[in-house]
N, C-alpha and C positions, 0 to 999 in steps of 0.2 A: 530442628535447631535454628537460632534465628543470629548466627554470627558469633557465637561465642567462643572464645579458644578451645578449640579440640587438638590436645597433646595427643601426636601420631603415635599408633602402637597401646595406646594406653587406653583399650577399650572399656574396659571398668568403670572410667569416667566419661560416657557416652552414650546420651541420652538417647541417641537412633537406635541403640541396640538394647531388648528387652529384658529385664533384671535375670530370667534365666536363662540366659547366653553369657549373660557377663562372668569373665572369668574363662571360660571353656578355653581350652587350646589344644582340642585336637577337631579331627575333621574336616572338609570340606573349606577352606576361607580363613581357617582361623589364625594359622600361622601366617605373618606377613609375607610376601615375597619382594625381594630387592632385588633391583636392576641397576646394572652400574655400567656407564659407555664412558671414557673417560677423552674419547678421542670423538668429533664430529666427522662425518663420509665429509663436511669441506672443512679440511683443511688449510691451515696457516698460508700453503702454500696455493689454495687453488685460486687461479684470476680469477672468480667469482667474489673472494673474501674482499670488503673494499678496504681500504686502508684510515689513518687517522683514529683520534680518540674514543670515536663512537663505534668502531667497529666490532663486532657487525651486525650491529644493528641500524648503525645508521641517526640521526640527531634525535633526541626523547621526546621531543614534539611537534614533530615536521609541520610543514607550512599547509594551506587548506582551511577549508572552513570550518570550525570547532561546533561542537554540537554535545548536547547532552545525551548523552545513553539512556539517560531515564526516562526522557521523551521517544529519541529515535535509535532504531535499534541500530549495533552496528553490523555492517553485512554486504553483500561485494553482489555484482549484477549475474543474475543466474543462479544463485546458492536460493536452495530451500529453506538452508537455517541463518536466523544471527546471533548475535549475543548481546544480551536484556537481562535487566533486571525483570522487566514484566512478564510474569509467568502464567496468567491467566487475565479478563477482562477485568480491569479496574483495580489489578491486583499487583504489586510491586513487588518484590524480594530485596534481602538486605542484599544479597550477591548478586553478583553478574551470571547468568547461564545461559548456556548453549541451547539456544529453542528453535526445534524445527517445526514445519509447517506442510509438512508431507501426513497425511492422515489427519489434518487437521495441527492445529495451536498446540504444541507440547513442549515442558520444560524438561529436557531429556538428562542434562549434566548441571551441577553446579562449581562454579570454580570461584575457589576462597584463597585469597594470597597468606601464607603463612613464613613465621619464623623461618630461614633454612637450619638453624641451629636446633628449636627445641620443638620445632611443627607448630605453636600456638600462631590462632590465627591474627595475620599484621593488620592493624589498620592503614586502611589504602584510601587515595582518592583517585578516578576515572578521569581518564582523560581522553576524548573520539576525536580524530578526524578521517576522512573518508579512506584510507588506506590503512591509518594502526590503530590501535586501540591500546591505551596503558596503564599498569595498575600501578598509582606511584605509592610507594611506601618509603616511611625513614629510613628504612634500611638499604633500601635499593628497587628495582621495580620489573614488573613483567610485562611484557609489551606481545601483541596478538595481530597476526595479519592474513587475508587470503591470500595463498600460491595459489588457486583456484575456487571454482565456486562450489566444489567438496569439501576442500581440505585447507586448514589454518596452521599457519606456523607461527610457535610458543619459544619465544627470547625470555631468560630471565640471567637478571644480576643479583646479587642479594637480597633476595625474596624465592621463595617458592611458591607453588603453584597445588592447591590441593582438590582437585577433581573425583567427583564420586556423582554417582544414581542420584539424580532429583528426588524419586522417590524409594525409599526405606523400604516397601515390602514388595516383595517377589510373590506372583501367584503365576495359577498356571494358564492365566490368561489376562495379565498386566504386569506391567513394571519392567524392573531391567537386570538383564542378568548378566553377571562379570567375571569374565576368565580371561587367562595367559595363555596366548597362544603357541604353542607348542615349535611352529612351524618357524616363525620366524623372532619371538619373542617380545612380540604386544601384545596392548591391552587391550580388550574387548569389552565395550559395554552394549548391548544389543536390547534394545525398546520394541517390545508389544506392540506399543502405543504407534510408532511412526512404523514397525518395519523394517527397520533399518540399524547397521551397527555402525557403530562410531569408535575407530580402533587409534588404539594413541600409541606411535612409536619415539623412544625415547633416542633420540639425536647423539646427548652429549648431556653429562651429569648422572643422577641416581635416580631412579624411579625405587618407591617402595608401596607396593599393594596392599590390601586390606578387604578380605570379603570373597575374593575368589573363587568362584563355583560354590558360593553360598546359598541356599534358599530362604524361603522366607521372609523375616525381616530383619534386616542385618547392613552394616556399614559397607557401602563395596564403594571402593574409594583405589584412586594410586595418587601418592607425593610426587611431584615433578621438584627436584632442588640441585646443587651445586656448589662446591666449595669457592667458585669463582664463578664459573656462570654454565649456564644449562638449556638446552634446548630441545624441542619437542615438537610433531606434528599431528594433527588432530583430523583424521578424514570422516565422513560419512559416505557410508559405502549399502550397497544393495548383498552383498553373499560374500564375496573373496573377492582377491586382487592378489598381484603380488607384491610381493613386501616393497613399500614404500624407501625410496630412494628422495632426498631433497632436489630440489630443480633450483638450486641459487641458494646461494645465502641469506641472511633474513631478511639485509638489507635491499639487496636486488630482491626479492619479494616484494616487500615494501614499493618499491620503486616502481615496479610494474603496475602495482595497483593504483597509485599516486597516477600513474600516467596514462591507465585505462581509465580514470575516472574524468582527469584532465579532458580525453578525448570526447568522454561524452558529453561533459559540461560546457564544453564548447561550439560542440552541435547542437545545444538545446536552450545557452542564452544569446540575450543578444546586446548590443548596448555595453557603455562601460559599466562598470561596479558601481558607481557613483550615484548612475541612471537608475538600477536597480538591485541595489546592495544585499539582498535576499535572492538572487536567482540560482548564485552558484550551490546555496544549500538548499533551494528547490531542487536542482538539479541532483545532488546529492538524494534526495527522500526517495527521486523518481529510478533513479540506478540502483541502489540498496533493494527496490523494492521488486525489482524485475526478476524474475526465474523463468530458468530455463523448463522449455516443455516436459514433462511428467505428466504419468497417471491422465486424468481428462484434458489436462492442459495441453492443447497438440501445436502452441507456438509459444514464442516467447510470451512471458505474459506479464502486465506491470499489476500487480496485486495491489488494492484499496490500501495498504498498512501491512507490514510485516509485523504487526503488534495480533491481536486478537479477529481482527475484520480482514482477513488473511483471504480474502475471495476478487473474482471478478465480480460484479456484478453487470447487470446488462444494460447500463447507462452511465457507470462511472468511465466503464472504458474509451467512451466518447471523448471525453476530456482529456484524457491524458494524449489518444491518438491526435488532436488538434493540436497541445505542445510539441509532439516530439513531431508533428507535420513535416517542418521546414528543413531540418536539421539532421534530423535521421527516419526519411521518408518509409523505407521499410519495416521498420518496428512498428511505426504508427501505423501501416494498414494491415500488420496482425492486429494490434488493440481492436482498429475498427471491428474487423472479422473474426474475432477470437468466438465471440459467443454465437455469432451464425454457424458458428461449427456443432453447434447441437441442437439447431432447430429442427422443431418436431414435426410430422404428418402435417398438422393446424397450422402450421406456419408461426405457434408461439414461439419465443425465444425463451431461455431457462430464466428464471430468477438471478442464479449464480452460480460462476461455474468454479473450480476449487481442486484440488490434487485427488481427492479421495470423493468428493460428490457434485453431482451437478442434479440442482432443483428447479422443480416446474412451479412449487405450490403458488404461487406471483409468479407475476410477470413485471415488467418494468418500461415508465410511459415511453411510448414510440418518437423518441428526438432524435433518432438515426437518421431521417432524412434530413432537418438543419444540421446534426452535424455531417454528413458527406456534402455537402454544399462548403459549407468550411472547410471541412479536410480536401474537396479539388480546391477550393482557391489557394491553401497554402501550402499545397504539396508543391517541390520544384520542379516536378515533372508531371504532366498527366499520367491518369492512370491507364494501362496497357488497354484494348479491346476487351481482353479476356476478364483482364479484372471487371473492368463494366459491365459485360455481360454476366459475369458470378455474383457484383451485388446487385445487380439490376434485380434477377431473378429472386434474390435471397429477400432482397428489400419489399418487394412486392406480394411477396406469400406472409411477409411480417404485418405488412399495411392489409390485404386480406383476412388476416386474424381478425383484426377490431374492425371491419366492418361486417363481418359475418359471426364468428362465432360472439361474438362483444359488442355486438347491435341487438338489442330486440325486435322481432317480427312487429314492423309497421311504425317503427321508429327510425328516425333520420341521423340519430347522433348515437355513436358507442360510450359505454362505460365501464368504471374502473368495477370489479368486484369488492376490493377492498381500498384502506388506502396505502398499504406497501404498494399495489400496481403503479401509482403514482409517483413513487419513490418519495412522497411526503406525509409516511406513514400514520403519523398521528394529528396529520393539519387540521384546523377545524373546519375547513371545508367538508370532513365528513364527520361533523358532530350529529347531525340529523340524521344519516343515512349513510352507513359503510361501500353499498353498492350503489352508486352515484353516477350521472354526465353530469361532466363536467367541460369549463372552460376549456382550459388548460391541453386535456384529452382531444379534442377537432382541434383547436389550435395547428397541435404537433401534425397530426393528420392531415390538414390542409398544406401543410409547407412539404410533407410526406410527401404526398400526392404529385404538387409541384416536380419535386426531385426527381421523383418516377418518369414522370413526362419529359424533363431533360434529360433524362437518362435513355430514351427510349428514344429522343430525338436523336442523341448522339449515337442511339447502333440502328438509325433509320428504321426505325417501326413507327412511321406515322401517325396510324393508325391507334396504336398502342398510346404514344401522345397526346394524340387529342383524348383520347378516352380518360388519362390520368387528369388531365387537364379540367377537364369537365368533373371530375370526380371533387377535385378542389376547389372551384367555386361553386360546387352545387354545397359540402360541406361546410363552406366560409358561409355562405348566402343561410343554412340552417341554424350556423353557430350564430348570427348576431338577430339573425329570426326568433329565435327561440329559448336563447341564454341571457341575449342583452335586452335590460328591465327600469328602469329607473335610474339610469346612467350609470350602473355597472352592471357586469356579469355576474350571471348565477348560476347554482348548480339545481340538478332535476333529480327524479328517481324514474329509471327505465319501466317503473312501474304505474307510473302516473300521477296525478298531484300535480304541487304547487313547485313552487323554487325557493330556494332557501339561498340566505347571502351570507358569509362571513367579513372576517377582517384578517385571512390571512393572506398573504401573499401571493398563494398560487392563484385565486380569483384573478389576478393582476397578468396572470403569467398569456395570455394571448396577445401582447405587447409583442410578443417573440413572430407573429406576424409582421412587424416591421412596416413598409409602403405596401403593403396589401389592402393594412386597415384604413375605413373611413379615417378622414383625418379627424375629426369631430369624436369620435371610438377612442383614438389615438391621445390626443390631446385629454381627455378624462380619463383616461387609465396612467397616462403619465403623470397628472395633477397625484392621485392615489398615490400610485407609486414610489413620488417625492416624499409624501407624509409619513412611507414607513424607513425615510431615510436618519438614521441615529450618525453620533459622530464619528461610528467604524464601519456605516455600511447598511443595507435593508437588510433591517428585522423580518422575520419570516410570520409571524404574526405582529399587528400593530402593536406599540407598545402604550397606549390608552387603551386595549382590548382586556376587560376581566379576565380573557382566556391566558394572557400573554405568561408564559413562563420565562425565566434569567436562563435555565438550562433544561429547556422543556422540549429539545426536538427538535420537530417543525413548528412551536409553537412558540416561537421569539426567536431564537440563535439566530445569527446571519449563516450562512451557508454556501459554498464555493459555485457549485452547479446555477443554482436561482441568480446569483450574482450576475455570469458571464450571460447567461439566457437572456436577461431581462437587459443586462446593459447592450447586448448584440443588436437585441429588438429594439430600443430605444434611438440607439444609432439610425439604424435602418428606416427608422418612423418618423428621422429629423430631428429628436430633442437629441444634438449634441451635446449642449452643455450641462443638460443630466448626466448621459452617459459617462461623460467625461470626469463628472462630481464622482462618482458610483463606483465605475473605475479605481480613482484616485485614492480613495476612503478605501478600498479595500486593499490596495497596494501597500496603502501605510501598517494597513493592518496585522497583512502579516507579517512584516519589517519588524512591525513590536511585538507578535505573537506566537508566529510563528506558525505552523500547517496543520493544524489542528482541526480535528473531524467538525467543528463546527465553534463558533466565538458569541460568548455575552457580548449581544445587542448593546448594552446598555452602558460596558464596561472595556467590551475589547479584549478579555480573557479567554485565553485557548479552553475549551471545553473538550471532556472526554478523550478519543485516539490523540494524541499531540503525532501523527506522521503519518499524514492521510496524505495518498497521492492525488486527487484530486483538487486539492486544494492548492498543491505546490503545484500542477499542470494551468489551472487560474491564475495564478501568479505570473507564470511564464506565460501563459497567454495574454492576459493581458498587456503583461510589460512590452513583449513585443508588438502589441497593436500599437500600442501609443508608440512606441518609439519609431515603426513603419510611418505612423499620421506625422510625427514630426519631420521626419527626414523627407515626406513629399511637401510638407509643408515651404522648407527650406530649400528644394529642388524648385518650386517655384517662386 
């Protein structure tokens, strides 16, 4: 069905049910069932009801930053699901539905605003801000909020609300099956797919079923409606519970959420709005996108998108623990540490880690040690002995990996096997050869190294010190021996040969050394580096390069990660007033664009996920650099 009026009850004209079904009215589902509560558990009279015209709901577009659903989903900090139109990758739906992300990406409900008089479905338009969500129709509208990060509560005024199974057919190993619970008299719809059941208890108004312990393929649907208004709550739950009681009126929901979000967007920008008029809906991408520990996930954890890319992976989370550093220092050093929670024997870390898997097949490039140098300087406390000593340890069996098992015998420098290791999966840097040394690769390693050594200075292992110490200029001294060729870097094959150059960007990326590098090293990679600067930012391959794609990847897009690396190193190596260009250009960028998995070079268009968390954690990060540089500026 792709949105068209479905008159409730009138299964004959309903295209989800199969021409030998239609008609039948006995058995299992067939006969509707109706639910009628005509009194809300709050009542008229409980101090939770607020008072005034809007009640209780509260005003139909409260204040906050407005956001598109179609880009980002909406969804409350800790909840596994939100509510999208996007129900697979690159895939939209005409509805809004309930997708959770426990087993993976799954569109588990859809909900269509309908007539309350004749069921046909009402045309609505969406409206987000970070606590409601509302389906406004001519007639009146429904409005959706978290009471918690399980469970959503359903306001409607004239409009109803019609809720059914994403998907049409029931097996006995997919899909979702729908019954009325006996016990307390909700609905159940319970998914294969995630695990989990999702039980809807009707408040106040009519609930009317359809599909009921149906099998197969069949409509399983309940109407949410109301001769004046109706309300409803919507949990995901693991097995049983007991029957659901409201915590507040819809409004005071509302409010709560408004003011949990408040809290956090306060601890994580900084600056007036003016300064940076995009931060508080960065802020927004990065609390929508947090869930609480599940399944492998044993901390909180800020997931890449609650769209399709629904994972940690083991360098994005770098970035986000540097924003939420300052502001809310303990979330940030789970990010940090999230994925050292399942490093293996070899010291690799996973690919990505996720509700239902965590992968080895990749690995992902080693910038753990630049970012814990960033995350102590901008934590507001140091970190405890013990924490030092847990990543001291964790970090140096990771830095162990690539020099042992990701070194070749009688070779100086590690390489990637592929090029997801590098997390710039299809850079041209490995058009010649998938398994590569690369720049980029010792770069990271040598500032690794570094970190090691201060780390080891700070829990008094001397010894250990100097050895990391040496480890990193014996690396840096092989990296410009061996890779730098005719005034740039190159990349090798651990098998022997020649070196091959590209024009992508990551060639560039050994800038992220900073005052390490020769300044003469320094100085010509920043010249480079300026030339892949376009007017929103470095392109990730040149854009004179044959290879150069508009939405090719790593092979043009500008990109959040590359962004912050190369402008950090830039800083560090003296050319402020690149960094500061670099910066800037990407600030505006996503002002206009918004936080999108990656942005035309050429053009400045959000490409692919539009609600990638790292890319709103670059934004925050950045903003608040410049605004730190300003305010010392002005203290002097």
């Amino acid at each position: 069905m792709n949105g068209e009026a479905l008159p409730v009850g009138q299964r004959g004209d309903t295209p989800d049910v199969p021409p030998e079904d239609r008609g039948r009215r006995s058995g299992p589902g067939r006969e509707p069932v109706v639910a009628e509560r005509t009194e809300s558990p709050l009542t008229a009279d409980s101090p939770d009801t607020p008072a005034g015209p809007d009640s209780p709901a509260g005003p139909a577009f409260p204040a906050g930053p407005a956001f598109p659903v179609q880009e980002i989903p909406f969804s409350h900090h800790g909840s596994w699901f939100g509510i999208s139109p996007v129900v697979a990758p690159h895939r939209q739906a005409e509805d809004l539905h309930l997708v959770s992300h426990q087993g993976g990406m799954h569109a588990v409900l859809r909900l269509t605003p309908v007539h309350p008089g004749t069921g046909g479905v009402a045309r609505s338009t969406w409206h987000a801000t970070p606590a409601r969500l509302t389906w406004q129709g001519e007639t009146g509208q429904v409005q959706l909020a978290y009471e918690s990060c399980d469970t959503v509560r359903l306001l409607g005024r004239g409009l109803g609300l019609l809720i059914r199974a994403a998907a049409a057919e029931l097996t006995p190993f997919s899909g979702t099956y729908f019954y009325r619970d006996p016990v307390d008299g909700s609905f159940h719809f319970t998914s294969y797919e995630t695990g989990r059941r999702y039980r809807i208890t009707l408040l106040k108004g009519v609930a009317a079923a359809e599909g009921a312990e149906a099998l197969g393929t069949a409509v399983r649907s309940v109407v949410l409606s109301g001769a004046d208004e109706w309300e409803a709550a919507v949990e995901e739950i693991e097995s049983a519970r007991r029957p659901y009681l409201p915590d507040g009126a819809f409004a005071a929901v509302a409010a709560r959420g408004e003011e949990a979000f408040r809290t956090f967007a306060e601890a994580v920008t900084a600056g007036p709005a003016d300064v940076a008029p995009a931060a508080e809906l960065a802020a927004y991408v990065l609390w929508s996108a947090t869930v609480r520990p599940a399944g492998f996930v044993r901390r909180p954890a800020v997931l890449m998108s609650k769209h399709w890319m629904d994972k940690v992976w083991s360098w994005d989370h770098c970035f986000n623990a540097l924003a939420l550093a300052p502001g809310l220092p303990d979330l940030a050093w789970h990010q940090f540490r999230l994925p050292f929670d399942h490093q293996d024997d070899s010291g690799a870390l996973p690919d990505s880690v996720t509700h239902s898997e965590v992968l080895y097949n990749f690995v992902k490039p080693p910038v753990h040690g630049w970012a814990l140098r960033r995350l102590r300087e901008r934590l507001p406390r140091p970190p405890t002995a013990q924490h030092l000593t847990e990543v001291y340890g964790s970090l140096a069996r990771w830095t162990d990996f690539w020099l042992t098992a990701r070194t070749a015998p009688g070779r100086r420098l590690p390489h990637y096997q592929h090029g997801n290791d590098s997390g710039w999966d299809n850079a041209t840097t490995f058009r010649t050869g998938r398994v590569a040394v690369t720049a980029d690769l010792t770069a990271f390693l040598v500032l690794q190294s570094a970190e090691l050594s201060e780390l080891a200075r700070a829990l008094g292992k001397r010894e250990e010190a100097e050895r990391w110490l040496r480890a990193a200029d014996s690396l840096q001294e092989a990296l410009v021996e061996l890779l730098w060729s005719g005034g740039r870097f190159r990349s090798g094959s651990p098998y022997g040969g020649g070196l091959s150059a590209s024009r992508s960007l990551l060639d560039l990326m050994p800038i992220v050394l900073g005052e390490r590098l020769p300044r003469e090293i320094g100085e010509r990679l920043a010249e480079r580096i300026a030339s892949h600067l376009t007017p929103y930012g470095l392109a990730t391959e040149h854009p004179d390069s044959p290879h150069y794609r508009a939405d090719g990847y790593w092979r043009g897009p500008i990109w959040a990660p590359s962004t912050v690396l190369i402008e950090d190193g830039l800083r560090r190596a003296g050319h402020t007033d690149l960094a500061d260009d670099i910066s800037r250009r990407f600030l505006s960028l996503c002002e206009k664009s918004g936080f999108a998995e990656n942005f035309d070079a050429l053009t400045g268009e959000g490409l692919r996920d539009r609600a990638y968390t790292w890319t709103a954690s670059a934004y925050l990060l950045l903003a608040d650099d410049r605004a730190r540089r300003e305010a010392e500026q002005t203290r002097r």
